[in-house]
N, C-alpha and C positions, 0 to 999 in steps of 0.2 A: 669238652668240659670247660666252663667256664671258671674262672678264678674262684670267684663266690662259690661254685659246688664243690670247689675243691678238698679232698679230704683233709682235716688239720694235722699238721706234721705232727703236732706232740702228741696226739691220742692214735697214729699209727705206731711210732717209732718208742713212747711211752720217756722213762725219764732217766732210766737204769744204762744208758749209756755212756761213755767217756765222751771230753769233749769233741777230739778229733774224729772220731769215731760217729761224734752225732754233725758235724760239719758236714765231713761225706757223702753223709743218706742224705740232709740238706741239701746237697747239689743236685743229685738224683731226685729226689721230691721235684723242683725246681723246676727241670726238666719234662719231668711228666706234665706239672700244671701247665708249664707252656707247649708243650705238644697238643694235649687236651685229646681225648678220645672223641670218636662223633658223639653226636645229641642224642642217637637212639639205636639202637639195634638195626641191624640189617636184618635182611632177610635169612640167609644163611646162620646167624648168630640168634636169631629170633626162634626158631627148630628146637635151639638147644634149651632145656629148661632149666637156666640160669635162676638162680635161687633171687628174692627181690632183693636179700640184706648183701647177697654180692655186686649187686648193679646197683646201687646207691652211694657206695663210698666213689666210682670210679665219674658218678655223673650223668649214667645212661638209663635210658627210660625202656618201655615196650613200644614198639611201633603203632599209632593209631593208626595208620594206611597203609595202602599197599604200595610201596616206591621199587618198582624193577630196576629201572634205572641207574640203579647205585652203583658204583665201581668197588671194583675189588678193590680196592685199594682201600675203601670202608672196613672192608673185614681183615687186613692188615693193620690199620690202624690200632681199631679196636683190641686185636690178638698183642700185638706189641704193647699195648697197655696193661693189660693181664701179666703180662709177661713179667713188664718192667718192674708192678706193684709187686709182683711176687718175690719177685729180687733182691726188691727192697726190703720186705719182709723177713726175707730167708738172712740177709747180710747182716739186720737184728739180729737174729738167733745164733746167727754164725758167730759174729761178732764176741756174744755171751760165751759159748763153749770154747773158741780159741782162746778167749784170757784168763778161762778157771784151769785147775789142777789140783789134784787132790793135796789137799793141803794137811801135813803133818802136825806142825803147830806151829802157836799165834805170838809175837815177841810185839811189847806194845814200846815205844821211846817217849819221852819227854824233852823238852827243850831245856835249854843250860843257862843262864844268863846276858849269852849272847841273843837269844831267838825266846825269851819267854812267850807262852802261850801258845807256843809249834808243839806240835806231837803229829808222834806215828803211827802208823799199825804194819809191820813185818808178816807175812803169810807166807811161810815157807814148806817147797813142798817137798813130796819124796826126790829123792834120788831118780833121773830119768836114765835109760840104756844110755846115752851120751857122756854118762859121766857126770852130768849136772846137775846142781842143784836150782831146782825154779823159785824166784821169790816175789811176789807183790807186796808192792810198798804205796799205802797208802797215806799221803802228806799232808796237814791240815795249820795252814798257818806259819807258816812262814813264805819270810821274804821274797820274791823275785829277785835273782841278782840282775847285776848291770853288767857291760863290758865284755869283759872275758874270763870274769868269774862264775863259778858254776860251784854245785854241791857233788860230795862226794859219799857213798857207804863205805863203811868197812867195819868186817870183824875187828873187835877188840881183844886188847888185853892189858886187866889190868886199868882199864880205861883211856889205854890208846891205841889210837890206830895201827892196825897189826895186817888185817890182809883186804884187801881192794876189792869190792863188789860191785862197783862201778858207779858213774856220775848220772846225775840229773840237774835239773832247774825247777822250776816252782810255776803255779798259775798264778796270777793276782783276783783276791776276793773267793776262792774256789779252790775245794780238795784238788792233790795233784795226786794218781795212780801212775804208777812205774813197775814197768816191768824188767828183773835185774835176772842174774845170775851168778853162782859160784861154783867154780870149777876144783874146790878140794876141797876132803871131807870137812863135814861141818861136824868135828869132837871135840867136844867141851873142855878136851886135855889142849887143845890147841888154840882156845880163844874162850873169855866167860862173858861178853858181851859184844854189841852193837854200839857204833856212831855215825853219826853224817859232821863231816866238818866244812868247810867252806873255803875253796880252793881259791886262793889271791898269788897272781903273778908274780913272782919273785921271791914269794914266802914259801920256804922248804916244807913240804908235807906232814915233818916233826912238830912244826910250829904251827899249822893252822888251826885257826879255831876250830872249836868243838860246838856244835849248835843243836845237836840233841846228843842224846844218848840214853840207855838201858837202865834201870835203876841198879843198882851196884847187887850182884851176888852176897846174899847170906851165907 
């Protein structure tokens, strides 16, 4: 398969992907085009009545002659290329169903004065048999830090930092999705909101800034 017949990544893999996640299949794509399948069907592969809308994305045609000749090694090619594309296909889907979870309900954040125009969306799910709580945290606008600063969740109270749901960082120009977790019950007797603060070297945890947070409890 030549370059040019190559199928285009974005209308296999589609758009609904995270970034690292769509890097991945990028490298695997990558590898298929330059592997390339043969030009046409073998003989053995020609038997099979391959539908035409399957053999057009990969690059392979119907044989107009009769080639004996051919090495097995044609119908290995071929077959690993099926194989590969399915792969790729399946690690979409896969991909989709490892990062959902039935999700309880939805806590949205705001940015503070530090980080105007950041918001969140919190997706927190049930309780799993481990004890845990699942949570997706989707980031929109704020900063990338620098250095060996990083951002940090945590349940609130009272509007500060009370119990540690873990760290992340930011993408530049582009939502960041995070997947976090919390390991004690999430009751509203023991916390009434959410913050991310912004973890700076030498600055006690008490003291960091606050760069979003929940709109305060009625």
């Amino acid at each position: 398969m030549s370059r040019r017949g190559a199928p285009d990544f974005d209308e296999v893999v589609g758009t609904d992907v995270s970034a690292a996640e769509r890097e991945r299949l990028r490298a695997a794509h990558d590898l298929l085009v330059q592997a390339g399948p043969p030009p046409e069907l073998s003989p053995e592969l020609e038997q099979i009545p391959w539908p035409e809308e399957a053999l057009a994305p990969l690059g392979l045609v119907r044989r107009k002659r009769t080639d004996r000749g051919r090495s097995w090694l044609l119908v290995a090619t071929a077959a690993a290329a099926l194989v590969l594309v399915g792969f790729l296909i399946g690690q979409v889907g896969g991909s989709e169903s490892a990062s959902s979870f039935d999700v309880a309900h939805t806590v949205k954040m705001h940015g503070t004065a530090k980080a105007p125009g950041s918001a969140a969306v919190i997706e927190v799910g049930r309780q799993g048999t481990d004890g845990n709580w699942p949570m997706l945290i989707t980031v929109t606008n704020l900063t990338p830090l620098q250095g060996d600063s990083y951002y940090e969740m945590w349940l609130s109270k009272g509007g500060k930092p009370a119990f540690l749901c873990g760290s992340f960082n930011t993408k530049r120009d582009a939502d960041t999705v995070v997947r976090l977790s919390a390991a004690y019950p999430l009751k509203k007797s023991t916390f009434d909101g959410w913050v991310v603060t912004q973890h700076i070297d030498g600055v006690p945890e008490a003291k960091s800034p606050i760069v979003m947070t929940t709109p305060k409890p009625s």
